[in-house]
C-alpha positions as YAML, in Angstrom:
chain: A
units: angstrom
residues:
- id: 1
  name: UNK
  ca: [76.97, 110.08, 109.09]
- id: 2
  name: UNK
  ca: [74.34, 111.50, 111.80]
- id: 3
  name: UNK
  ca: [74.77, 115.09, 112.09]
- id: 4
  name: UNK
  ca: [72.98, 116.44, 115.66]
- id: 5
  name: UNK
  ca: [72.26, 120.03, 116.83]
- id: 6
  name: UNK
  ca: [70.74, 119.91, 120.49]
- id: 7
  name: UNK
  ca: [68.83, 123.17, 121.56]
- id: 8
  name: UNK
  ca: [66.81, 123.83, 124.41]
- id: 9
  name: UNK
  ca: [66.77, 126.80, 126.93]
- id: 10
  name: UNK
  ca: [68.94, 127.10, 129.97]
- id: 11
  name: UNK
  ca: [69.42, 124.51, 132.56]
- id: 12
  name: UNK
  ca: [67.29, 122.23, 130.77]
- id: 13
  name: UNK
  ca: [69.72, 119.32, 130.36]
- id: 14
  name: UNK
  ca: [71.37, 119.99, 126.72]
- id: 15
  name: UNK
  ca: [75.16, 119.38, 127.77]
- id: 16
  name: UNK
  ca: [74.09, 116.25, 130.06]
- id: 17
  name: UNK
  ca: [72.19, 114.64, 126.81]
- id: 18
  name: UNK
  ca: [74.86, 115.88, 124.10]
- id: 19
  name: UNK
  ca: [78.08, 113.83, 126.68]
- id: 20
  name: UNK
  ca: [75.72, 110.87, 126.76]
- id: 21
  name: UNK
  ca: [75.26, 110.30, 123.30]
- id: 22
  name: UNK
  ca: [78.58, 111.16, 122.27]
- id: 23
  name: UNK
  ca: [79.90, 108.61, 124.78]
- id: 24
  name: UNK
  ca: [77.34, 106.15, 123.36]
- id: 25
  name: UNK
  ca: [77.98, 106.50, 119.83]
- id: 26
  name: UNK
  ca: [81.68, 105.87, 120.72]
- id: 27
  name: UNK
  ca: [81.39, 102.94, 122.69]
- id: 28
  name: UNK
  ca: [79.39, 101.46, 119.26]
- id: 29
  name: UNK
  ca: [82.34, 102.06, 117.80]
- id: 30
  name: UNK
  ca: [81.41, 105.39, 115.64]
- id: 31
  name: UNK
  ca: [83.97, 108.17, 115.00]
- id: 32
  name: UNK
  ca: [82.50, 111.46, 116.74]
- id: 33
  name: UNK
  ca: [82.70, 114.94, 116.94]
- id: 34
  name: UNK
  ca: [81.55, 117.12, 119.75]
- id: 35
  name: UNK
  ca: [81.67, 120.83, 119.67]
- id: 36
  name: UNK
  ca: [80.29, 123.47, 122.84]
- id: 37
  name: UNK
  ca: [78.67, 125.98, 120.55]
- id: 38
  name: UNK
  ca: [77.58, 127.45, 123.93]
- id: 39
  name: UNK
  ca: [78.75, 130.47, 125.44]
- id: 40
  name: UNK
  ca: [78.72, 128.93, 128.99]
- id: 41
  name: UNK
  ca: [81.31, 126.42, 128.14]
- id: 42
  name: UNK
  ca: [80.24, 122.97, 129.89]
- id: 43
  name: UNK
  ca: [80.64, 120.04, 127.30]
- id: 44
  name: UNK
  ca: [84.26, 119.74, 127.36]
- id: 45
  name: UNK
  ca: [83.58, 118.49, 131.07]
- id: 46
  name: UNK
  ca: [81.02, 116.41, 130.67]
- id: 47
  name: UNK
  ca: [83.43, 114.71, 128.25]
- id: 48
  name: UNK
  ca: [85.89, 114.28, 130.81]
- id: 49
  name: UNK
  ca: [88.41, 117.12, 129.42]
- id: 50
  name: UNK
  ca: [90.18, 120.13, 130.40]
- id: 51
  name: UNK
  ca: [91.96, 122.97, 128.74]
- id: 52
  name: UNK
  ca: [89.83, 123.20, 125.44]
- id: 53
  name: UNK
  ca: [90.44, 126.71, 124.20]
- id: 54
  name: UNK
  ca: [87.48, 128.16, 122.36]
- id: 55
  name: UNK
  ca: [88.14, 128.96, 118.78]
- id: 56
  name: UNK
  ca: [86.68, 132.34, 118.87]
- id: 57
  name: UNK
  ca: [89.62, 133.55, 120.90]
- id: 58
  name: UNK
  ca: [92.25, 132.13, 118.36]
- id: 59
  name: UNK
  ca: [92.45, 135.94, 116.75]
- id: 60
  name: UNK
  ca: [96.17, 136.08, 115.24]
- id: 61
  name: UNK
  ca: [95.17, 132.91, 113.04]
- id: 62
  name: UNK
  ca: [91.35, 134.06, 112.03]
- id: 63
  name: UNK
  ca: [93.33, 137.34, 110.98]
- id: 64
  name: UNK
  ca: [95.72, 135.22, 108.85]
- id: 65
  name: UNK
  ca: [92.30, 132.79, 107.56]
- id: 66
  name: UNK
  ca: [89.92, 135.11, 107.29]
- id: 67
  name: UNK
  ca: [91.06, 138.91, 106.11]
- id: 68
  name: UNK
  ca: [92.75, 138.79, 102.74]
- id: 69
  name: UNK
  ca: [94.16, 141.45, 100.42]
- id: 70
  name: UNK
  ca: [92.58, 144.98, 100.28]
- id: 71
  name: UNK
  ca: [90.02, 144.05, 103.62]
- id: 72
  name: UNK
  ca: [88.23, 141.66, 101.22]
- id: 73
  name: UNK
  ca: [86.69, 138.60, 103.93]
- id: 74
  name: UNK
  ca: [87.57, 134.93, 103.06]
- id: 75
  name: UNK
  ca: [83.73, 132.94, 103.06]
- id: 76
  name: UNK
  ca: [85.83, 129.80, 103.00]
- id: 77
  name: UNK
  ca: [88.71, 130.18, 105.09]
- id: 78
  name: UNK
  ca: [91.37, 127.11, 105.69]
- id: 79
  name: UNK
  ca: [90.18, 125.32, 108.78]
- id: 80
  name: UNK
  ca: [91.11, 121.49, 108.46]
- id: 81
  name: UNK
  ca: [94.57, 122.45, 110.17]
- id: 82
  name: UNK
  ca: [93.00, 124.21, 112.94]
- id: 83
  name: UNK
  ca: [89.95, 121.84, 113.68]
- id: 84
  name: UNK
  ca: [92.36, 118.64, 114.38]
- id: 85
  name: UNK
  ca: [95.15, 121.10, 116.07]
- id: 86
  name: UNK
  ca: [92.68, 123.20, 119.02]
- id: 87
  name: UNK
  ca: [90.22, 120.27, 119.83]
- id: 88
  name: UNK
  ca: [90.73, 117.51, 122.38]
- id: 89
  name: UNK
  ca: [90.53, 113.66, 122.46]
- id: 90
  name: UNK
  ca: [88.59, 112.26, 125.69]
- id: 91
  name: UNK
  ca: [89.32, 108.87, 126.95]
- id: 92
  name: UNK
  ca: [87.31, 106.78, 125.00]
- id: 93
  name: UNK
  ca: [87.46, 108.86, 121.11]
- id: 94
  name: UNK
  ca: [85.27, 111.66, 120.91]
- id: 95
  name: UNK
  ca: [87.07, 114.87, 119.70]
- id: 96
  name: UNK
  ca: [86.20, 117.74, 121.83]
- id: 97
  name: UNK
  ca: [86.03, 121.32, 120.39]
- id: 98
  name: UNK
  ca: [84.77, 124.82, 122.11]
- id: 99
  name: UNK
  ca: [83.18, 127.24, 119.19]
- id: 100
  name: UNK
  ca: [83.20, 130.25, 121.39]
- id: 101
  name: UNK
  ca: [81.10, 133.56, 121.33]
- id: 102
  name: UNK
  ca: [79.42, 134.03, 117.80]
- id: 103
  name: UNK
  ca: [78.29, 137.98, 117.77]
- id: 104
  name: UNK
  ca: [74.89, 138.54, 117.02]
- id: 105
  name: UNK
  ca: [73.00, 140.65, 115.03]
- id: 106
  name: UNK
  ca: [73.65, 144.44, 116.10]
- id: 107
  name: UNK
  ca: [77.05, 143.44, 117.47]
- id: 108
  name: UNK
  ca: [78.28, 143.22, 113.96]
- id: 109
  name: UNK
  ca: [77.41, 140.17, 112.77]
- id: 110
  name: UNK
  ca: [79.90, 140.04, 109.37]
- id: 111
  name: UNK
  ca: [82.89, 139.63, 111.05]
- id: 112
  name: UNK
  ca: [86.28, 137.91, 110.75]
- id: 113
  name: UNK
  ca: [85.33, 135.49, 114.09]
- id: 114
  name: UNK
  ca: [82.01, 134.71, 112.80]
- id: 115
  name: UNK
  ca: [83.05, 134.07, 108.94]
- id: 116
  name: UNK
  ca: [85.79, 131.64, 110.87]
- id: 117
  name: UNK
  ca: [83.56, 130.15, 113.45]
- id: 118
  name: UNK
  ca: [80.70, 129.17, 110.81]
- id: 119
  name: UNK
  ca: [83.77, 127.83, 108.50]
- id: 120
  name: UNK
  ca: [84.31, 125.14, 110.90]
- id: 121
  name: UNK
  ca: [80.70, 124.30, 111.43]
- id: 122
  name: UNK
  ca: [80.66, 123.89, 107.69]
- id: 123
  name: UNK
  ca: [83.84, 121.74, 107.76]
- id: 124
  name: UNK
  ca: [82.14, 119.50, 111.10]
- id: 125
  name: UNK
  ca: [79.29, 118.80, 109.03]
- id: 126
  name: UNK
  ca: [80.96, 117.13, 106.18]
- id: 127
  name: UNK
  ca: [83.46, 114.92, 108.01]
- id: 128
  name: UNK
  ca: [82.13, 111.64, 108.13]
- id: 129
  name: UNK
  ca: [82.13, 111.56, 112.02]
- id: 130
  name: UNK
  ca: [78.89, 111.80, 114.08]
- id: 131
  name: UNK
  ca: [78.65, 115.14, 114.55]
- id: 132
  name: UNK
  ca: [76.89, 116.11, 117.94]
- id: 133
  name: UNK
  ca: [76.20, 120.28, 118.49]
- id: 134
  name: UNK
  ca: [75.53, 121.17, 121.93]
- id: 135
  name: UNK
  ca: [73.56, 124.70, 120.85]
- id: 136
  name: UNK
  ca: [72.56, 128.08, 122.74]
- id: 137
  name: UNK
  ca: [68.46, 128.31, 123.39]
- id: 138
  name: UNK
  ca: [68.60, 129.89, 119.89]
- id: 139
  name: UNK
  ca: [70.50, 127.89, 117.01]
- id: 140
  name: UNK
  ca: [69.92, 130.90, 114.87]
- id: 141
  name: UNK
  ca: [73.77, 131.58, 114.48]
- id: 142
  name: UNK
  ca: [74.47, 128.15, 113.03]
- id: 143
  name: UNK
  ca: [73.58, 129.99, 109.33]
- id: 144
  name: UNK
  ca: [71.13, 128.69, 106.96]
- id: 145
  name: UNK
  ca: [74.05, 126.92, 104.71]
- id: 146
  name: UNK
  ca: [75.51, 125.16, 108.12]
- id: 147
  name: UNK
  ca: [71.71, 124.02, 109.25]
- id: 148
  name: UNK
  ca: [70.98, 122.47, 106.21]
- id: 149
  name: UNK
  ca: [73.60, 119.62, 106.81]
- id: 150
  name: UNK
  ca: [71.76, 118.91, 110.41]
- id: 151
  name: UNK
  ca: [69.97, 115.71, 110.36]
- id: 152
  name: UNK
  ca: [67.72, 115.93, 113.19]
- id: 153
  name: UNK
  ca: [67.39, 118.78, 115.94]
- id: 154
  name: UNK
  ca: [66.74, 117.57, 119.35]
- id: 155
  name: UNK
  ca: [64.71, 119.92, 121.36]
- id: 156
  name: UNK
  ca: [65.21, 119.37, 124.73]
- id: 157
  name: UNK
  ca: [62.53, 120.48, 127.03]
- id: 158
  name: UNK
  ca: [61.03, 119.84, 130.75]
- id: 159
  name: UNK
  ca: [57.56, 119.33, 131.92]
- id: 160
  name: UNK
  ca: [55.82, 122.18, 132.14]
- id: 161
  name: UNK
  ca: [53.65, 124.88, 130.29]
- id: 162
  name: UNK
  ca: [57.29, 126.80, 129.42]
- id: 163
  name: UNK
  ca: [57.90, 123.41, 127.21]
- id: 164
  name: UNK
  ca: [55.39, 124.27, 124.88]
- id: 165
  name: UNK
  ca: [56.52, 127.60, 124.24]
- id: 166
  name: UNK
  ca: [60.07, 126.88, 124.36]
- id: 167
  name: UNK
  ca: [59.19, 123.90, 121.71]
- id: 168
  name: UNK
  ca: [57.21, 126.86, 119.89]
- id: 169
  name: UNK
  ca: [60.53, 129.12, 119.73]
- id: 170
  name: UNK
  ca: [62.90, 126.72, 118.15]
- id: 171
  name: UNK
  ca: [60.35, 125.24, 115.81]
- id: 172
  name: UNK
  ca: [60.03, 128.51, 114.28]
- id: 173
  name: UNK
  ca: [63.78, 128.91, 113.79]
- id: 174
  name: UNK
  ca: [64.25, 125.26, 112.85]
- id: 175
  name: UNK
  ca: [61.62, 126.51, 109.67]
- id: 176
  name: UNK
  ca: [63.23, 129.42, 109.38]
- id: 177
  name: UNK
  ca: [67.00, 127.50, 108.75]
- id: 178
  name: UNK
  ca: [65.06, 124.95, 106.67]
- id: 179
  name: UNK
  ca: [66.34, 121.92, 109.43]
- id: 180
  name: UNK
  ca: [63.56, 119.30, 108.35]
- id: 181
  name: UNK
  ca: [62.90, 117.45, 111.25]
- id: 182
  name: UNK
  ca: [62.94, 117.82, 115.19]
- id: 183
  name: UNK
  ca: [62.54, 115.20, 117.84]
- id: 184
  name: UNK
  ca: [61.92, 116.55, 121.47]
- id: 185
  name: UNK
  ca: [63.36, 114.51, 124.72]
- id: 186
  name: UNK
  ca: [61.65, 115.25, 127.89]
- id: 187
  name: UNK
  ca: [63.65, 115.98, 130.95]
- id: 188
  name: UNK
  ca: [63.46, 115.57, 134.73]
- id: 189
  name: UNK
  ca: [60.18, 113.77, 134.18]
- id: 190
  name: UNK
  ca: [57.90, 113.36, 137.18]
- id: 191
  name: UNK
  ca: [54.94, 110.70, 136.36]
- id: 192
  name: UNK
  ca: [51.77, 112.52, 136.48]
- id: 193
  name: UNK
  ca: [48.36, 113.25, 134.69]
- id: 194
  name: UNK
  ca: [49.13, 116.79, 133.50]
- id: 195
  name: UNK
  ca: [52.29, 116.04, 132.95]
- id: 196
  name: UNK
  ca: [51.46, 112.94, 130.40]
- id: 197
  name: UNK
  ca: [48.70, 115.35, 128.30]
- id: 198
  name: UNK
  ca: [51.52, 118.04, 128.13]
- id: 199
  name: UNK
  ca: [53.70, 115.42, 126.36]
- id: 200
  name: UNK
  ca: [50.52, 113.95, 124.08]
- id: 201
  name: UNK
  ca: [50.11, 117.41, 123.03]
- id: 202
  name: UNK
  ca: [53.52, 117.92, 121.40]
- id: 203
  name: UNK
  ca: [53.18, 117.07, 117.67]
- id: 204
  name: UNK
  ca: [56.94, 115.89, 117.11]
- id: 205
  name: UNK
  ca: [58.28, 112.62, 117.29]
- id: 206
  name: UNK
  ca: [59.77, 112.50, 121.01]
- id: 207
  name: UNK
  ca: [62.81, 110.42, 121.17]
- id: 208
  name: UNK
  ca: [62.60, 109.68, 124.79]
- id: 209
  name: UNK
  ca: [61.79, 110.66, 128.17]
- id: 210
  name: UNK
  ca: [64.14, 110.65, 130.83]
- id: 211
  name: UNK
  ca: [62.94, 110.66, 134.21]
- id: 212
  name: UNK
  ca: [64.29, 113.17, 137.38]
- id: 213
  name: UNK
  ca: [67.40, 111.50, 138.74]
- id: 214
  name: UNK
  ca: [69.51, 113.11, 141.74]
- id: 215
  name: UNK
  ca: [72.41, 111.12, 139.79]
- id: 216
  name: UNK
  ca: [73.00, 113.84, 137.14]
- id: 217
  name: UNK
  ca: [73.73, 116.45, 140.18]
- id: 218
  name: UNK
  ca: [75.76, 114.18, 141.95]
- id: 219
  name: UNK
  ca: [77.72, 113.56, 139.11]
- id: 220
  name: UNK
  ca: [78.14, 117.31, 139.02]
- id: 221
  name: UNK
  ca: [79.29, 117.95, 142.17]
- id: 222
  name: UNK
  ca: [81.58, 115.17, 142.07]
- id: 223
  name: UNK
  ca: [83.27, 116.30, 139.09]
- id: 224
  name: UNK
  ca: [82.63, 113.45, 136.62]
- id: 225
  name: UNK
  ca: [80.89, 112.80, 133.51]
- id: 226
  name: UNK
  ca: [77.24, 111.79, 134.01]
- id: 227
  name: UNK
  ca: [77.99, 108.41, 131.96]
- id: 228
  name: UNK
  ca: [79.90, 107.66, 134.96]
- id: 229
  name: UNK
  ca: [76.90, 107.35, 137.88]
- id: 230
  name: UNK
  ca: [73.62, 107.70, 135.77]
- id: 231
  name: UNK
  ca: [71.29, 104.85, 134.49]
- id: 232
  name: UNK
  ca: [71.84, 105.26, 130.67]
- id: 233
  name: UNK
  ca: [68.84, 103.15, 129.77]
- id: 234
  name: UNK
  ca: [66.88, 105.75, 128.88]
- id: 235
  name: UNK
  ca: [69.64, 107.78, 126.84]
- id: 236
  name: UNK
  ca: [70.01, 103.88, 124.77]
- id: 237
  name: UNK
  ca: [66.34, 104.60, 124.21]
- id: 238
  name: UNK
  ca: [67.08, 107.91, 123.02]
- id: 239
  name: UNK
  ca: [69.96, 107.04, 120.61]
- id: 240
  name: UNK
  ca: [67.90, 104.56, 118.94]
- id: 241
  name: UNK
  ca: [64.93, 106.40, 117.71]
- id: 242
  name: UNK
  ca: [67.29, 109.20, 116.91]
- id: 243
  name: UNK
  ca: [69.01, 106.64, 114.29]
- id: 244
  name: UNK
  ca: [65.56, 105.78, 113.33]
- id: 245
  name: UNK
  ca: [64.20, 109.46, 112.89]
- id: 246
  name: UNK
  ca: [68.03, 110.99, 110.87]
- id: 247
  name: UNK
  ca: [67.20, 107.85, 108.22]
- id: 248
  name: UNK
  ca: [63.55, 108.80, 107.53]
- id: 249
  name: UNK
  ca: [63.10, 111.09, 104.29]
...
């Protein structure tokens, strides 16, 4: 089953795009998983759930998992248990879990929370569910053996000269992981010239273009998921060529 990481910088529209399709998938009638691998914890909202406590802070049972005799770290520590026990279920199917802080490199990056937090990517990506990441800017910490089970990275970018380089970033860590192919969505478009050569000029397949809508930060302020009050046509545009791009060899 489609396996999607989602990766873009900041306030680019990530967690809006990774609800949608999760809520689209579902309503097809596909089992699906969505986990928050970022730090600023948004998705479990945008699902339409509360409460979802981040994985990273579960620190008696990664001691139990991941440390075993003599200081010797489990690579494969138990996780099935855990993955169905601290996620949620929103209203219409999706499972909902929060990763929580991975360290980085100079914070120690061998560690028990890491070694546990990478075993449950691991285990996400061979359930047979569509799997939908909702990454950091980087997706560096989802480990080379984790990011070869991605199908398709979506980069998500806006219009602008920063697109290009942010598109630049992640394509070079997409190589780097060995992730095969990428598909870009453009948000918040506005319908201009420059704008349309800045989108002729990326080299990727994009998967859709979704135009500025006041809807997505109404549906923010308002408290509900963006499925609720937004035009989905162009997220059903989105889902389909993402089908078509995870089947292509």
């Amino acid at each position: 089953m489609l396996k999607v990481a989602i990766s873009g910088k900041g306030g680019v529209g990530k967690t809006t795009l990774a609800a949608i399709l999760a809520y689209l998938f579902a309503r097809d009638g596909y089992s699906v998983t969505a986990i928050d691998c970022d730090s600023s914890i948004n998705l479990p909202s945008a699902l339409g759930v509360k409460d979802v406590k981040p994985l990273s802070e579960l620190r008696e049972i990664i001691e139990q998992r991941v440390k075993g005799p003599f200081g010797i770290f489990r690579y494969n520590p138990k996780v099935d248990d855990v993955f169905e026990n601290y996620s949620a279920i929103n209203d219409f199917g999706v499972r909902v879990l929060v990763l929580g802080t991975i360290k980085k490199g100079g914070e120690g990056c061998f560690c028990p929370e890491n070694a546990f937090l990478r075993a449950i990517l691991r285990h996400a990506i061979f359930r047979d569910d569509v799997l939908i990441l909702d990454m950091e800017a980087g997706i560096e910490h989802l480990g080379r053996g984790t990011a070869k089970g991605v199908d398709v990275l979506i980069a998500v970018v806006e219009p602008g000269t920063r697109a290009i380089e942010t598109l630049g970033r992640i394509e070079k860590l997409a190589a780097d992981l060995e992730i095969k192919k990428i598909g870009v969505v453009v948000n918040k478009y506005i319908d201009s010239p420059k704008v349309a050569e800045l989108i002729g000029s990326i080299s990727h397949p994009i998967l859709g273009i979704i135009p500025y809508n006041q809807c997505f930060i109404q549906a923010d302020l308002e408290n509900l998921p963006p499925y609720r009050l937004c035009d989905l046509k162009p997220f059903e545009e989105i889902k389909k060529n993402l089908l078509r791009l995870g089947k292509q060899k």
